[in-house]
C-alpha positions as CSV (number, residue, x, y, z in Angstrom):
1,X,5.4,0.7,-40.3
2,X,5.5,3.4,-38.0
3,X,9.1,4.3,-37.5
4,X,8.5,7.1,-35.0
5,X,7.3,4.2,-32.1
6,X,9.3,1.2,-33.5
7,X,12.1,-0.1,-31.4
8,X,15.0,-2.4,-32.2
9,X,14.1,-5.0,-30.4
10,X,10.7,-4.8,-31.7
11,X,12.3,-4.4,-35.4
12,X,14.5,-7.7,-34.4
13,X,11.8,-9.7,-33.6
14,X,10.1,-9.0,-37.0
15,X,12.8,-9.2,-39.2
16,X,13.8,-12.9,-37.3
17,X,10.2,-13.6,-38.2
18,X,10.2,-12.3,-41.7
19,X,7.4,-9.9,-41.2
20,X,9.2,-7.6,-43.2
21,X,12.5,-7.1,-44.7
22,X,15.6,-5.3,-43.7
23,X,15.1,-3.2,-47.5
24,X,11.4,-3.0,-46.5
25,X,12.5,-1.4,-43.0
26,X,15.7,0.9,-44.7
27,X,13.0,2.0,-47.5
28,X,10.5,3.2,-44.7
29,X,13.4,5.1,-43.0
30,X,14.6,6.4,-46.0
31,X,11.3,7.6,-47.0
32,X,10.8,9.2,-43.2
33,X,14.3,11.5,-43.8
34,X,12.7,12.5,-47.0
35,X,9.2,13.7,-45.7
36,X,10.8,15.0,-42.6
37,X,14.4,16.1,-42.7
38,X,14.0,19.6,-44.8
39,X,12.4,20.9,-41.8
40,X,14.7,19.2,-39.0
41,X,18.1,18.9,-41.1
42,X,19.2,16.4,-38.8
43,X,21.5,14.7,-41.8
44,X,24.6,16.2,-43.5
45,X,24.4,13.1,-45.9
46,X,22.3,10.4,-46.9
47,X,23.6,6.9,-48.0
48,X,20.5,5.8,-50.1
49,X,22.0,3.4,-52.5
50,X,25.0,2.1,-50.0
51,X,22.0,2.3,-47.4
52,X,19.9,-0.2,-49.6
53,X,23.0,-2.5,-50.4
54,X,23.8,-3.2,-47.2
55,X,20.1,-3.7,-46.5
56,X,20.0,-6.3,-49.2
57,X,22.9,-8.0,-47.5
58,X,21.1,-8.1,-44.0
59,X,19.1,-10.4,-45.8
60,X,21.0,-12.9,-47.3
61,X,22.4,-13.1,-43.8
62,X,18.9,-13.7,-41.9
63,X,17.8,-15.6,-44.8
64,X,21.4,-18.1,-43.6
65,X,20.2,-17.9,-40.0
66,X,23.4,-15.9,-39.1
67,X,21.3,-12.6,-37.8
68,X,22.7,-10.8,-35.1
69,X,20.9,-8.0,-32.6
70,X,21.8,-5.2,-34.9
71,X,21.3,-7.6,-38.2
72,X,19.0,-5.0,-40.9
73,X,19.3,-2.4,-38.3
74,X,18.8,1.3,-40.0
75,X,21.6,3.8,-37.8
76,X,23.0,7.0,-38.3
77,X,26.3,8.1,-37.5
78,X,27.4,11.2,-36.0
79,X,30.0,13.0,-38.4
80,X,32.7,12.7,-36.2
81,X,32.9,9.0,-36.7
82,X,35.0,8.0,-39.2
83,X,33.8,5.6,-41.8
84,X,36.5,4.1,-44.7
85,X,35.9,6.6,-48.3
86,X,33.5,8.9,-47.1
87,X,33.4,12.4,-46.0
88,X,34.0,12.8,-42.5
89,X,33.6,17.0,-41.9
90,X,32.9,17.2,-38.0
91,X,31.0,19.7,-39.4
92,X,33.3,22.1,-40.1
93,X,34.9,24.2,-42.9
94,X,38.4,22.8,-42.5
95,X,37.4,19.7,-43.4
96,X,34.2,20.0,-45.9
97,X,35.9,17.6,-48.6
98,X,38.1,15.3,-46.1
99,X,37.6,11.6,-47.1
100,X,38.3,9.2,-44.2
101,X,41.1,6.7,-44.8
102,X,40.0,4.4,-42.5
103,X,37.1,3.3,-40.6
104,X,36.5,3.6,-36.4
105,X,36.6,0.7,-34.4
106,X,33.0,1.6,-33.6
107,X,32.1,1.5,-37.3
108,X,33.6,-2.3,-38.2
109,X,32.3,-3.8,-35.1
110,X,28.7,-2.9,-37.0
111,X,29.5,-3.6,-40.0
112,X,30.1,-7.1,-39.1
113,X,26.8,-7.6,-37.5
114,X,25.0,-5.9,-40.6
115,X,24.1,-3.0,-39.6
116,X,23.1,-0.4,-42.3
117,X,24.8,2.7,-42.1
118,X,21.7,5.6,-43.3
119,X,24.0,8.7,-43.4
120,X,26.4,11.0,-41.2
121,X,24.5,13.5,-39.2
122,X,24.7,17.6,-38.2
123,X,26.8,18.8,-34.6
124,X,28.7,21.3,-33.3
125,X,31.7,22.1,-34.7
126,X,34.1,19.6,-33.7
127,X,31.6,18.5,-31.0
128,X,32.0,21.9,-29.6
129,X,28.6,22.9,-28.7
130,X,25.3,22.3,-26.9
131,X,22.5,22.9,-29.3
132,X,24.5,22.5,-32.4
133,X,23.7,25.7,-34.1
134,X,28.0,25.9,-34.4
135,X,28.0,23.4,-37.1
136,X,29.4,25.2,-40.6
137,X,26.5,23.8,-42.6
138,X,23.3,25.3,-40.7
139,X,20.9,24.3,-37.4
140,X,19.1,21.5,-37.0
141,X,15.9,21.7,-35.4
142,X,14.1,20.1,-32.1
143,X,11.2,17.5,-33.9
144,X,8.8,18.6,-31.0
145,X,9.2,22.0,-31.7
146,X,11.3,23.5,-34.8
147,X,12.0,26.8,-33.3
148,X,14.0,25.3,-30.8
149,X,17.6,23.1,-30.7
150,X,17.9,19.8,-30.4
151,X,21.1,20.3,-27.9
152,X,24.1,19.3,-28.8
153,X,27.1,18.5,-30.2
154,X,25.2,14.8,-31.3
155,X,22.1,17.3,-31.9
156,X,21.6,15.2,-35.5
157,X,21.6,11.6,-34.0
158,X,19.3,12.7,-31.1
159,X,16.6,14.4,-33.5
160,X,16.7,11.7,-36.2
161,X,16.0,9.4,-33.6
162,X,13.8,11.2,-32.2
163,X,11.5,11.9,-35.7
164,X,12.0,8.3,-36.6
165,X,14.4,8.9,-39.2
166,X,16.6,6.0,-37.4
167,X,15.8,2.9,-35.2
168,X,19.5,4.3,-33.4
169,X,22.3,5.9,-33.6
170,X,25.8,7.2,-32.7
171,X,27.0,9.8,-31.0
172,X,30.2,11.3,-29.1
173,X,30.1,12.5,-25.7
174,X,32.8,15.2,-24.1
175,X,30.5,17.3,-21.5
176,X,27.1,15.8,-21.8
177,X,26.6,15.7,-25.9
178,X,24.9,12.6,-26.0
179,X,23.1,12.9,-22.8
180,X,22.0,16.8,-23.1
181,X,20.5,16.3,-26.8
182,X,18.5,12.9,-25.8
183,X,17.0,15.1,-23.0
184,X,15.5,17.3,-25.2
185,X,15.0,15.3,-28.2
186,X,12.9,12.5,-25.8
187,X,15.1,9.5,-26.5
188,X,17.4,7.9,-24.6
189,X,21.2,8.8,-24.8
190,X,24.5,6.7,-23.1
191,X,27.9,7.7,-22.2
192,X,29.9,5.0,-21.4
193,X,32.7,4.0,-18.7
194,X,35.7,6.2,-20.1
195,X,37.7,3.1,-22.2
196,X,34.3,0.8,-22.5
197,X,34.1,1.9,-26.0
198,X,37.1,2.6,-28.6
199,X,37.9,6.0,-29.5
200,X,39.8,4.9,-32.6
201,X,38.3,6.7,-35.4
202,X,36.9,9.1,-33.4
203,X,38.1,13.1,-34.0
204,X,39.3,14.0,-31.0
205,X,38.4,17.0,-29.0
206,X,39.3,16.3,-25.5
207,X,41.0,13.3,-25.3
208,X,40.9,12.8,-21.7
209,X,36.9,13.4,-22.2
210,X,35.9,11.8,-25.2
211,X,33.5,8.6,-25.6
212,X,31.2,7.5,-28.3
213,X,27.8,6.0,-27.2
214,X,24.4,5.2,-28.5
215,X,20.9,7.1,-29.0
216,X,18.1,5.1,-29.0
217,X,14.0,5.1,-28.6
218,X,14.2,2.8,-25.0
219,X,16.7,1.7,-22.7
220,X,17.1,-1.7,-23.6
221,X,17.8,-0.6,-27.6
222,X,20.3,1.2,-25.7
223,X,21.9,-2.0,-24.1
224,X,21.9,-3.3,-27.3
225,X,23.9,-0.6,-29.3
226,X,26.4,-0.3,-25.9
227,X,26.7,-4.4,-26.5
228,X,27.3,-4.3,-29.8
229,X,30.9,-1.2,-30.2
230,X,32.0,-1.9,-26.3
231,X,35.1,-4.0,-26.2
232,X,38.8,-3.6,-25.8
233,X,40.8,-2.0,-28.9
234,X,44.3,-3.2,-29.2
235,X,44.9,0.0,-31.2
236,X,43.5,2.4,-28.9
237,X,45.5,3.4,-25.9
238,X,42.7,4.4,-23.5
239,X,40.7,1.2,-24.2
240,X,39.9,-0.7,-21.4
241,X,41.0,-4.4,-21.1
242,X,38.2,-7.0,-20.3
243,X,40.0,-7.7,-16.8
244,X,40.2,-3.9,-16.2
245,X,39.4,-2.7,-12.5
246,X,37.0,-0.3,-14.5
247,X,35.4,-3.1,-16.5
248,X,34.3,-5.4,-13.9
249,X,31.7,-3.6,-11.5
250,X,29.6,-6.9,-10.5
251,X,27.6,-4.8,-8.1
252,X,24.4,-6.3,-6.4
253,X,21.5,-4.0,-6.9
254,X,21.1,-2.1,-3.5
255,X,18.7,-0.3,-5.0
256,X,19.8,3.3,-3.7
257,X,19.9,6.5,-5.4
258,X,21.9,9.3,-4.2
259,X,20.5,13.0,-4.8
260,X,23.1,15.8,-4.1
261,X,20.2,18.5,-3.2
262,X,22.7,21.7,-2.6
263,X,23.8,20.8,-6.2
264,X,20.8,19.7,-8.0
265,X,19.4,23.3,-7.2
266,X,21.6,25.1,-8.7
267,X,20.1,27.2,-11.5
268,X,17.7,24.1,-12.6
269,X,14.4,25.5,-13.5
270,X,11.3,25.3,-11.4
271,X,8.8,23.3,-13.6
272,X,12.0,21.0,-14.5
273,X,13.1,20.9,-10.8
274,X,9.6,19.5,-9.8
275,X,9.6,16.5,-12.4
276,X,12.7,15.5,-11.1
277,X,11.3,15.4,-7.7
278,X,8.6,13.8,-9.0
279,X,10.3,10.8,-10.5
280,X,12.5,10.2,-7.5
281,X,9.6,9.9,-5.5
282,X,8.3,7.3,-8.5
283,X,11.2,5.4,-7.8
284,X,10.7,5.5,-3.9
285,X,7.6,3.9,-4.3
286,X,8.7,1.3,-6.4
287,X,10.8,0.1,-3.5
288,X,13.8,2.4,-4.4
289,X,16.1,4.0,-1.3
290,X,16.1,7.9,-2.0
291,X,19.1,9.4,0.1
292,X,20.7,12.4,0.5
293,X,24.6,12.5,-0.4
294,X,26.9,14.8,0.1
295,X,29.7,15.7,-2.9
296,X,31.2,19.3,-2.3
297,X,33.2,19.1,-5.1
298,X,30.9,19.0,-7.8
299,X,29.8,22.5,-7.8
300,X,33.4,23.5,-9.4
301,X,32.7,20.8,-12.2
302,X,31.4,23.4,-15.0
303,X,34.5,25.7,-14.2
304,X,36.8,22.7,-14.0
305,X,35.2,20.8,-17.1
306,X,35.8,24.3,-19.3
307,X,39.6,24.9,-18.1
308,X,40.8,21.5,-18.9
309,X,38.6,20.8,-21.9
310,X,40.0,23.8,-23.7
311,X,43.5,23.1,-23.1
312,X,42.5,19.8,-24.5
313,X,41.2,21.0,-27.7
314,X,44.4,23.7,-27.9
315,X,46.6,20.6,-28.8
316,X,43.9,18.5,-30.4
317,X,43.3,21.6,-32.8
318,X,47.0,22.0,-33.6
319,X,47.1,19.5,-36.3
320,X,44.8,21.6,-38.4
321,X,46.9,23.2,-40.3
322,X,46.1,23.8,-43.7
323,X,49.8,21.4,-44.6
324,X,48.5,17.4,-44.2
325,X,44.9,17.7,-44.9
326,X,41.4,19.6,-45.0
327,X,41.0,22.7,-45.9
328,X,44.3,25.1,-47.4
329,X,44.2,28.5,-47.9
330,X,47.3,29.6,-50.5
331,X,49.9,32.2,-48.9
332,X,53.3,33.5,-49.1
333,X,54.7,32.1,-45.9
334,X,53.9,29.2,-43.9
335,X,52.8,30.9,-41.3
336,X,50.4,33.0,-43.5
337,X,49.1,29.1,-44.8
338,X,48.4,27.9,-40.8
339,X,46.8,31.7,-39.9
340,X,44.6,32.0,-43.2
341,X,43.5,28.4,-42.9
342,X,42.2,28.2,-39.6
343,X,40.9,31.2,-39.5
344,X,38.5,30.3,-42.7
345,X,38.2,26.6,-41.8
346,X,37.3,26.9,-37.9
347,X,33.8,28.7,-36.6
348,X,34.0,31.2,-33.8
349,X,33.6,28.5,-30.8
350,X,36.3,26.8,-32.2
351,X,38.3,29.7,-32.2
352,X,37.2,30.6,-29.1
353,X,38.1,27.6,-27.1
354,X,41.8,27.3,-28.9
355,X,42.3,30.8,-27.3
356,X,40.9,29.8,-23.9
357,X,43.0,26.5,-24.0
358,X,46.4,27.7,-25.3
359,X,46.0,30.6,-22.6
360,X,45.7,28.9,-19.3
361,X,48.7,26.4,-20.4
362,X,50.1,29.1,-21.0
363,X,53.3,29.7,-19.4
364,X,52.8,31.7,-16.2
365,X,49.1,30.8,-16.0
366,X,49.4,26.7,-16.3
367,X,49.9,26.8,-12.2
368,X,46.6,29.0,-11.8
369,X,44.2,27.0,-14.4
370,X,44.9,24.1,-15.7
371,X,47.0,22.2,-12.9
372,X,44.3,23.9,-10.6
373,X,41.8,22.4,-12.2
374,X,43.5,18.7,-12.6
375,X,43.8,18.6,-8.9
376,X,40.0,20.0,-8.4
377,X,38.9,17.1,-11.2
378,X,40.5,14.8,-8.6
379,X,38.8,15.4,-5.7
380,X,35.1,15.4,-7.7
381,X,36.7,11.8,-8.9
382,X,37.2,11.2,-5.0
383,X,33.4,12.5,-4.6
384,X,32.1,9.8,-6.7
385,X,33.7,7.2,-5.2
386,X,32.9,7.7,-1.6
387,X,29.3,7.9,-2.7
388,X,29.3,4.7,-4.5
389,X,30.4,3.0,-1.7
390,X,27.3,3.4,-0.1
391,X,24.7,4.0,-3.2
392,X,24.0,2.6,-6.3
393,X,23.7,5.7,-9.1
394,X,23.6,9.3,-8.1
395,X,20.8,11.3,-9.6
396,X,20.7,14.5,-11.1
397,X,18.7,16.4,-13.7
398,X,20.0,16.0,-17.4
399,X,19.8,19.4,-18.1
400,X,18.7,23.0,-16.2
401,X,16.1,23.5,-18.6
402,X,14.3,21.8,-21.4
403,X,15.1,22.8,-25.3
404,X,15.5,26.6,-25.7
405,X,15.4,28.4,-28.7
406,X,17.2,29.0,-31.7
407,X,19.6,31.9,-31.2
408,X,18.6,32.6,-27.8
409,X,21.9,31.7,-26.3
410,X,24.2,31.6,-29.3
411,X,25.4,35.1,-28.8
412,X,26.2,34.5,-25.0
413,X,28.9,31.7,-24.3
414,X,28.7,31.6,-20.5
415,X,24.6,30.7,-20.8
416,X,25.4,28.1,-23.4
417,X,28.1,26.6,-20.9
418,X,25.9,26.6,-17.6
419,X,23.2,24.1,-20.1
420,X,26.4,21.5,-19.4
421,X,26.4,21.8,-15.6
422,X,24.7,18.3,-14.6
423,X,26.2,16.7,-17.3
424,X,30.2,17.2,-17.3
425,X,30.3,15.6,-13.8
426,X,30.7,11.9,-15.4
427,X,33.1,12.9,-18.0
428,X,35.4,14.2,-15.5
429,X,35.3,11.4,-13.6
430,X,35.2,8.6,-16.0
431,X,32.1,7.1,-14.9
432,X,29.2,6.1,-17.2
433,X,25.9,7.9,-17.5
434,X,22.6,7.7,-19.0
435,X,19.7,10.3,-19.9
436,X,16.2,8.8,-20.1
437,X,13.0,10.3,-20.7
438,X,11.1,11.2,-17.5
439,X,7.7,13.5,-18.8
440,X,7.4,17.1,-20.5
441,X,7.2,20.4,-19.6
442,X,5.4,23.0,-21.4
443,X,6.7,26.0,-23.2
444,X,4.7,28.1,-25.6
445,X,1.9,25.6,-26.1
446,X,4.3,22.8,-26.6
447,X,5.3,19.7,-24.9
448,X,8.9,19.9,-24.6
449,X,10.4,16.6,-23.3
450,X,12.7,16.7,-20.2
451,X,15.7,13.6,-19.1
452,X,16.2,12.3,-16.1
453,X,20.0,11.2,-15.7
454,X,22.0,8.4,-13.8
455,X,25.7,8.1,-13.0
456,X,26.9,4.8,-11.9
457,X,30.2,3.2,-11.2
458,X,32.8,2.7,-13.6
459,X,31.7,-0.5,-15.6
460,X,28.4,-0.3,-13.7
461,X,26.4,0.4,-17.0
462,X,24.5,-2.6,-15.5
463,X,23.2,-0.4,-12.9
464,X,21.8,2.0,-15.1
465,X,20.0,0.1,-17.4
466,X,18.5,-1.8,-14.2
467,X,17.2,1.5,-12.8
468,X,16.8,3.5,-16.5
469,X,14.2,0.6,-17.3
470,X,12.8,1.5,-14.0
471,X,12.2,5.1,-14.9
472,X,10.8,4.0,-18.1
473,X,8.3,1.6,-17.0
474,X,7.0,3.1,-13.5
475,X,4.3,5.2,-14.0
């Protein structure tokens, strides 16, 4: 069983046919993160025994005829996610021992198709990150090449994907962390419409921002996972109802892609840049409209994304406190307790984006930033829409560059916020967007893989999984 190549829907149709078991499959993966995950350290835990159970129970469920697309399905789980009695640390300090008291919305809708939960995996800090090297409990490393990241903040889920220590896998997504890691891990990664999938559970870090969304080796496991946690949550406010304006984009397939060129320029690199091109002009070939479209407000989306998200994660922060749960360092005072906590529990980008958010809203600087930025994060909404009137998906790169090295941006935050600059666009406006694998680039002697990213319409993930398949199949 090669779990590096094996897809779900591959796995499905073997399982159905009793090829193999769902413990058979589990044991395989198990024995993959074993061989392989010293070196990559894509896991934080591994659910061996509970892994196994629940295998055992996939079973007994295909053995009853009742199998469902995820049915046996071996999937790790970003540790952001909260899942019922088990640590839950968002890799950080402040909460190395917190136990979650419930599970996400995400997390039941699995469990009730049978999905086997494998273990919680490494990220940034509180999702704070793009190569997670922030986490509190060490890097985890790029399978094609261990000196480098795997991006980040879902760095874990993309690379244990991407080594075959998981058919799939969950991640979160505030500025690109799904899409940015699958890039240069080689798998595909999803962001969903803003509201398609629940956020209960979830640790917030900028609410406004936030959506969890699948990892997977091809674009159609990636429909499946999307299928499988997307639905409206009573008990989540931003959830989307089925009838929602948002929901419901029954587009015919014009097949037109919009490039903004003055935008896609900026600071991508050359060899990068030219593979891009390269699969647009794929894609023309295959009967695909390549258009030029114009969107003058997205070149403020990286200094708009990084006001508003740190005023986001100001408040979101806040209830870390060293008083309700986590992490509590002893004091005299009260206010010793919150300062002594938080300043052992949370990392230095975690610090460093509290300050940046609790200054520009601010009093006396809430005018100049943040309501600046609202208004600016408006217009790039108004962008969007005026170009989906008259294409199907804009195109950009997924990221400037392909996987860099370990360290080689940690100590300079500006050069680890420009790797986000193709990639916030779609948070800030809602819609959903997808990273799939379009070739490698070559650094060092190695093949380093490079994405190739959509952005559709809100509810259009339709769209991107139309044209994503396209990328994937036309050679």
């Amino acid at each position: 069983m090669d779990t590096m190549q094996l897809t779900i829907a591959e796995a499905r149709r073997a399982l159905d046919a009793k090829e193999y078991s769902a413990l058979e499959l589990t044991e395989a993966h198990l024995d993959a993160i074993a061989k392989k995950d010293g070196e990559i350290h894509a896991y934080l835990e591994v659910w061996a025994d509970s892994a196994r159970a629940e295998a055992k129970k996939a079973d007994e469920m295909i053995a009853r005829g009742e199998a469902m697309p995820l049915t046996g399905i071996p999937l790790a789980i970003k540790d952001n996610i909260l899942i019922e009695g088990r640590i839950v640390s968002s890799a950080s300090k402040i909460l190395e021992s917190y136990r979650a008291s419930y599970s996400a919305t995400v997390i039941d809708k699995l469990r009730a198709q049978g999905a086997v939960f494998l273990g919680r995996t490494n990220m940034d800090e509180f999702a704070m990150g793009s190569s997670t090297e922030n986490s509190a409990y060490g890097t985890t490393k790029n399978p094609h090449d261990l000196a480098r990241v795997p991006g980040g903040s879902s760095g874990g889920s993309a690379a244990a994907v991407a080594a075959g220590m998981a058919m799939g896998a969950l991640g979160s997504d505030t500025g690109g962390s799904i899409r940015q890691p699958a890039s240069h891990c080689g798998v595909v990664g999803l962001k969903p419409t803003y509201g398609a999938v629940s956020r209960l559970g979830l640790m917030s870090m900028g609410s406004s921002l936030d959506q969890i969304g699948p990892l997977a080796k091809s674009v159609e496991d990636a429909r499946t996972l999307l299928a499988s946690i997307s639905g409206y949550d009573e008990n989540d406010s931003t959830s989307l109802p089925a009838n929602s304006e948002q929901r419901t984009a029954n587009r015919k397939l014009r097949k037109v892609i919009g490039v903004p060129r003055a935008f896609v320029k900026s600071g991508v690199e050359t060899d990068v840049l030219a593979l891009f091109e390269e699969t647009l002009a794929r894609l023309e070939k295959a009967g695909y409209e390549i258009r030029d479209t114009e969107m003058p407000n997205v070149a403020y989306s990286l200094p708009v994304y990084y006001v508003i998200c740190p005023a986001e994660v100001s408040t979101n922060m806040a209830r870390y406190d060293g008083i309700r749960y986590g992490l509590s360092v002893p004091a005299d005072t009260i206010q010793h307790v919150y300062t002594k906590t938080r300043r052992a529990g949370f990392g230095a980008e975690v610090r460093r984006r509290i300050l940046t958010g609790t200054f520009v809203l601010s009093s006396g600087y809430a005018d100049a930033y943040y309501r600046k930025a609202r208004a600016v994060r408006q217009l790039i909404r108004e962008d969007f829409r005026r170009a989906f009137d008259a294409v199907d998906a804009i195109a950009l790169p997924t990221a400037p560059g392909p996987a860099f090295k370990v360290g080689e941006k940690s100590q300079d935050p500006l050069a680890m916020y420009a790797e986000d600059i193709f990639s916030v666009t779609a948070n800030l406006s809602g819609t959903p967007a997808i990273s799939v694998p379009s070739g490698t680039v070559e650094r060092e002697g190695k093949s380093l893989p490079v994405g190739f990213q959509l952005i559709a319409a809100h509810g259009a993930e339709e769209t991107l999984f139309a044209i994503g398949s396209d990328v994937e199949n036309i050679k």
